[in-house]
N, C-alpha and C positions, 0 to 999 in steps of 0.2 A: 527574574526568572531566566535559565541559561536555558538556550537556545539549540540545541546540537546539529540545526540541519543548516548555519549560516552558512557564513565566508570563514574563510581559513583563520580568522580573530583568533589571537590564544593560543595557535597550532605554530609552531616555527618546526621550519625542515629540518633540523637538530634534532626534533620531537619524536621521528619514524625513522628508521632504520631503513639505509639503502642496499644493506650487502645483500649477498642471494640467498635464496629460500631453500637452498637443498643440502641435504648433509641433517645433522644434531640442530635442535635450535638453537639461537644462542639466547645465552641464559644470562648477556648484560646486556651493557650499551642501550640505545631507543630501541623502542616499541615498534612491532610490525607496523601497530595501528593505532589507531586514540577509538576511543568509545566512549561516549556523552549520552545521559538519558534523560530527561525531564517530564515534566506534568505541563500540559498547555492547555492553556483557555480556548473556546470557540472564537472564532474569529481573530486570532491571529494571524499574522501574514508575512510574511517573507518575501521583499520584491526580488527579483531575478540579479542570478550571480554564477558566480563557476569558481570549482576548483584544480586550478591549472594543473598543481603538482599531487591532487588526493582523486583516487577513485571516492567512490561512499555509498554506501549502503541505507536507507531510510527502513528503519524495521517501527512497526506501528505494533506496540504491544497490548493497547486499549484504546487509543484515540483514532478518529479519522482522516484521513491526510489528504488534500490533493496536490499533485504536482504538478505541475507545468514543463515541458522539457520541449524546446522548440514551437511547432505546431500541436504537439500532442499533450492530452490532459490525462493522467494518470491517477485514480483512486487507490490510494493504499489503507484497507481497512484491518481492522485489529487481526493478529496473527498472520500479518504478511511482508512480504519485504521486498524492497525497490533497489533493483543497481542503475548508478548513474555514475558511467564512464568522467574518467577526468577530463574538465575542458568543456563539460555538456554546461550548456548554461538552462537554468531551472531556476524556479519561483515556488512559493508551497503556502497554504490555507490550511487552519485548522476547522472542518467542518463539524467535527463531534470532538467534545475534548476528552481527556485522555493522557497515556504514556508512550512516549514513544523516543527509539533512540535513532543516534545517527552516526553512524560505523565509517571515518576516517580510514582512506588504505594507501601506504608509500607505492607511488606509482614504482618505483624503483626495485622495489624489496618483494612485494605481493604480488603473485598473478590475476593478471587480467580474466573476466569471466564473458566478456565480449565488449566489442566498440561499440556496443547501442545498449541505450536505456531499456531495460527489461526486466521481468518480475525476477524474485531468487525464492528457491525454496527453504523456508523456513521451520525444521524438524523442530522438537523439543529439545533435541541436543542443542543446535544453534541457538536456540534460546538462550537453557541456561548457559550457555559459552559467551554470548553477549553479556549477560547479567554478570556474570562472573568477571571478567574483563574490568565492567565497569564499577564493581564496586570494590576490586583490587587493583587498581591504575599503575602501584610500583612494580620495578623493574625485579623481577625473581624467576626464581628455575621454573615455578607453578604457570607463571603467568607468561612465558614464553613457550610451555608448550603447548598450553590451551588457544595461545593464538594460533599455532603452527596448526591445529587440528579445525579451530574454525575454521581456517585459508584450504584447508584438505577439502571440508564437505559442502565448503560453496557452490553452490550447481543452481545453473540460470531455469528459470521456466519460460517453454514458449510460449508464444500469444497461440490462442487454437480454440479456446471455447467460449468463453464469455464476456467478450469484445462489446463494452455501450459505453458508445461517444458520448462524454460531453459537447452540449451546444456552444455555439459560441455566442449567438445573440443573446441579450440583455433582457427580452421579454420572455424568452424559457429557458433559461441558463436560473433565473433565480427559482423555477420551476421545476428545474433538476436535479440541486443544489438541496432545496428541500427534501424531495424525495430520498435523494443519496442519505442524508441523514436520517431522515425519520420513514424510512420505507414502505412503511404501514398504515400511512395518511392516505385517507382513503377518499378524498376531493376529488371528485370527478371536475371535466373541464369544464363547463358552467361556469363551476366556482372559481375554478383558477383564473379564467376570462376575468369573471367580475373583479375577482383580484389582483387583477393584471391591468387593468380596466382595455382590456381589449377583446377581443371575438374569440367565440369557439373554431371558425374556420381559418382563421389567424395562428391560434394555436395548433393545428390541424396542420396546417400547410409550413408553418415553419420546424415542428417536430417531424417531419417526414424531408423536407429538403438538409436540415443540419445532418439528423441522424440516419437516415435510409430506413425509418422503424414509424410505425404511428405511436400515437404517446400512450397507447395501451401495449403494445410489444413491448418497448422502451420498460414501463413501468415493470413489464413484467420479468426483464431481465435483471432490473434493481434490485430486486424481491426474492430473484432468485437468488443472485449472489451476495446478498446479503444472511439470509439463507444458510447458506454456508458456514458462516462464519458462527453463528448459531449452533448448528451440527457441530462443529469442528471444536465446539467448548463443553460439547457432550448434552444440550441442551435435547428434548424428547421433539419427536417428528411432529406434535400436537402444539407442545410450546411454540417452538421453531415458526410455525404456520403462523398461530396468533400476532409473533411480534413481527413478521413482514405484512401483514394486513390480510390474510385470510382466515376468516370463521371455521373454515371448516377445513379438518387433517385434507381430509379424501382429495379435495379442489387443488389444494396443496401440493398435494403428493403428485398428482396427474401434471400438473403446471409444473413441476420439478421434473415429473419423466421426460414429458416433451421436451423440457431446454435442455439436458444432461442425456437421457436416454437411459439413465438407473431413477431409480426410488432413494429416496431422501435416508431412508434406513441403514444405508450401506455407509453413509458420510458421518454417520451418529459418532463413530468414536474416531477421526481421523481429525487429529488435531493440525494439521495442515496440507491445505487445497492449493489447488494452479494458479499463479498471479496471473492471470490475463494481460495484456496487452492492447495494441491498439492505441484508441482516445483514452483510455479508461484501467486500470491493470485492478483486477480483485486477485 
């Protein structure tokens, strides 16, 4: 299975193109970019690397991803997408499996969309411009101007709304972890204690020193941005509810006003939302 989000394996600097980006594209020579997509299992993993000479882009088009980029843990869930400057060093989990690709950029040839790891907004356009890319890799008039126009609508998102840290300890980090993928599990802390085989005040106290949230805020900001991504594939405000773990629209909907300050109805047909930032980017 290839891998699109390694080490620069397979990519030679021959590969991308260094001249400058302004003027007509050009229609030989290397690629602005490389574009790789794959299908990956759960629990894959990527231990930490960097790419000197490539920015890259991690677009998650079904799978869930976590990244790692220094201190910070970043969630990139289906319909989102991750820039990680060249030279950032990064590691990545697959927590839900799925497609996702990994958008190589000539530090030289492509502009920069900032020196820090940050969400990118992911339109339909940028989409199919990725798809496209990848499943036409030769050098043509086509495929040099669709890269020129992905590298146009590249636009970073900032961190601003719905920031949830992954922990870092080992007894609620696998408790998180959970959640992130299946959002809708609906264990109260008892159970996760018993499962954990430690305390509900244990649990308690360390979800509130890692995160600055109790592990019902926490939950409920998973839920929410999970949520999203639900809406964002056109899925009804009723469904949507069900598969983050609430019975009822109404409870839903009020718990979506409160974190966003809109009704969940406004997000039904906007097939893409703010990568967040922080520990955690949705």
């Amino acid at each position: 299975m290839n891998w699109p989000l390694g080490r620069d394996e397979g990519y030679q600097e021959d590969d991308v193109a260094d001249d400058d980006i302004t003027g007509e594209p050009a229609t030989d020579g290397p690629p602005l970019l490389v574009v790789s997509g794959s299908a990956f299992d759960q629990g894959l993993v990527l231990d930490e690397h960097q790419h000197p000479c490539h920015h890259m882009i991690i677009w998650s088009a079904t799978a869930t991803i976590t990244m790692r980029t220094g201190h910070r843990d970043w969630l990139v869930p289906p319909t989102h997408g991750l820039w990680i400057p060249a030279g950032t060093s990064h590691a990545a989990e697959v927590i839900r499996p799925g497609h996702s690709y990994g958008i190589l950029l000539s530090v030289d040839r492509c502009p920069s969309i900032g020196t820090e790891t940050t969400g990118v907004l992911i339109t339909p356009l940028i989409r199919e411009l990725i798809i496209h890319i990848d499943q036409d890799p030769a050098p043509a008039p086509t495929r040099a101007y669709a890269e020129a126009l992905l590298l146009a609508l590249l636009e970073p998102v900032p961190s601003k709304r719905f920031h949830v840290p992954l922990p870092d300890d080992p007894r609620i980090r696998t408790i998180a972890e959970a959640l992130v993928a299946h959002p809708a599990d609906g264990r109260d802390l008892a159970t996760w204690a018993d499962n954990m085989n430690t305390s509900v005040r244990t649990i308690t106290r360390l979800f509130t020193r890692e995160t600055g949230m109790t592990f019902a805020q926490w939950r409920a900001r998973v839920r929410i941005r999970a949520a999203l991504t639900h809406l964002a594939r056109g899925r009804s405000v009723g469904a949507t509810a069900r598969a983050v773990g609430y019975r009822k629209p109404g409870a839903f909907s009020e718990a979506f006003r409160r974190h966003t300050g809109q009704h969940p109805a406004i997000y039904h047909h906007i097939s893409s939302t703010d990568v967040s930032s922080g520990e955690v980017a949705v």
